[in-house]
C-alpha positions as CSV (number, residue, x, y, z in Angstrom):
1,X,-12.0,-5.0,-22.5
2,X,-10.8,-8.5,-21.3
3,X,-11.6,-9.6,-18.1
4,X,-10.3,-12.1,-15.2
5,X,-12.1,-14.0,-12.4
6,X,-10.4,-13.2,-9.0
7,X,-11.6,-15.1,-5.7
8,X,-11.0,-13.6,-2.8
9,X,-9.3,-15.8,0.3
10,X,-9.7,-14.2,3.8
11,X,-10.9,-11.2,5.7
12,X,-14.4,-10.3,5.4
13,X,-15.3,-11.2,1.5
14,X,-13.5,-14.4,1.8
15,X,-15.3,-16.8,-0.8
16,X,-16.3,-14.1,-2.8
17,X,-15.8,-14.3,-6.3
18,X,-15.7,-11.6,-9.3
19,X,-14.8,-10.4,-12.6
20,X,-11.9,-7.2,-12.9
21,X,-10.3,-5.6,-16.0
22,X,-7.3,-7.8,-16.9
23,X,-4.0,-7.1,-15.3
24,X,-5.8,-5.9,-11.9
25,X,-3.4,-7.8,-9.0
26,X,-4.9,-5.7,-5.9
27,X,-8.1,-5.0,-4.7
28,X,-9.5,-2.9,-2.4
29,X,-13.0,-3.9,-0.9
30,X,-15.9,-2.5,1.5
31,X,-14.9,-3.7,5.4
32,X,-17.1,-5.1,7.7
33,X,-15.6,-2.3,9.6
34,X,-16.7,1.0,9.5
35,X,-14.5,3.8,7.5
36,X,-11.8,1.0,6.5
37,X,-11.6,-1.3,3.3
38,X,-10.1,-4.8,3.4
39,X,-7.2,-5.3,0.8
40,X,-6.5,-8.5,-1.6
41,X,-3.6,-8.7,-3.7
42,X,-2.4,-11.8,-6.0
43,X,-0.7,-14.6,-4.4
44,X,0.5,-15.8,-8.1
45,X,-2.2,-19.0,-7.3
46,X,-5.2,-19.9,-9.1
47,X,-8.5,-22.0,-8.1
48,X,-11.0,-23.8,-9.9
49,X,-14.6,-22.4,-9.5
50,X,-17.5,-24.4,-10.3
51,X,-19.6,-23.1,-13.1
52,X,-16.6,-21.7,-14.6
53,X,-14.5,-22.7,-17.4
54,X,-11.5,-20.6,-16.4
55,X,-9.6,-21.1,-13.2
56,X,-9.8,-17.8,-11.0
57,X,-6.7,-15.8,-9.4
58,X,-6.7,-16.2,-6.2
59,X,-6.6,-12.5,-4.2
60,X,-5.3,-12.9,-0.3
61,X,-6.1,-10.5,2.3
62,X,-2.9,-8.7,3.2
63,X,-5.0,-6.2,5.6
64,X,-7.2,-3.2,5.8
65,X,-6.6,0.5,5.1
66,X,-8.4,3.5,5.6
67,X,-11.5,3.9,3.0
68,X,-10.5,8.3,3.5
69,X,-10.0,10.1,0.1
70,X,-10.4,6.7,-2.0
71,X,-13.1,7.0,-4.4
72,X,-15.8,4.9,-4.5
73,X,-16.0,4.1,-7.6
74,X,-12.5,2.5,-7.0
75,X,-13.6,-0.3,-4.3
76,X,-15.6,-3.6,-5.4
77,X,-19.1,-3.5,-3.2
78,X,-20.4,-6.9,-1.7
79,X,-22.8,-8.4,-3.7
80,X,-26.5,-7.8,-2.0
81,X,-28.2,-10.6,-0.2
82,X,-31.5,-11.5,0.2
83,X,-32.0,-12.3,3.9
């Protein structure tokens, strides 16, 4: 299945970068906040990352929304740090 690099531009995972089927325009990821999930959608923009040979869609924030009744298998989890 082909892929795209999205980065995501506000909220709470602002910075973060990562790979979704192609096609995906909205996002929905794990909140800082308890019980809600941030949302990205395409802005029609790209960005270069470094390391990468493709430029990546750029996702902006457009809010938050409840994470009730959405499966979790359906929101991208924040990578794990080592603190």
């Amino acid at each position: 299945m082909a892929e795209d690099l999205v980065v995501l531009r506000g909220g709470s995972r602002d910075g973060e970068s990562t790979n979704v089927p192609e096609g995906v325009r909205r996002l929905l990821a794990v909140s800082e906040a308890p019980g809600l999930l941030d949302v990205y959608e395409a802005d029609g923009t790209t960005e270069h990352l470094p390391g990468n040979d493709d430029d990546a869609l750029v996702l902006v924030h457009a809010g938050q929304q409840s994470a009730e009744g959405v499966a979790p298998e359906l929101m991208h989890a924040p990578a794990a740090h080592d603190d």
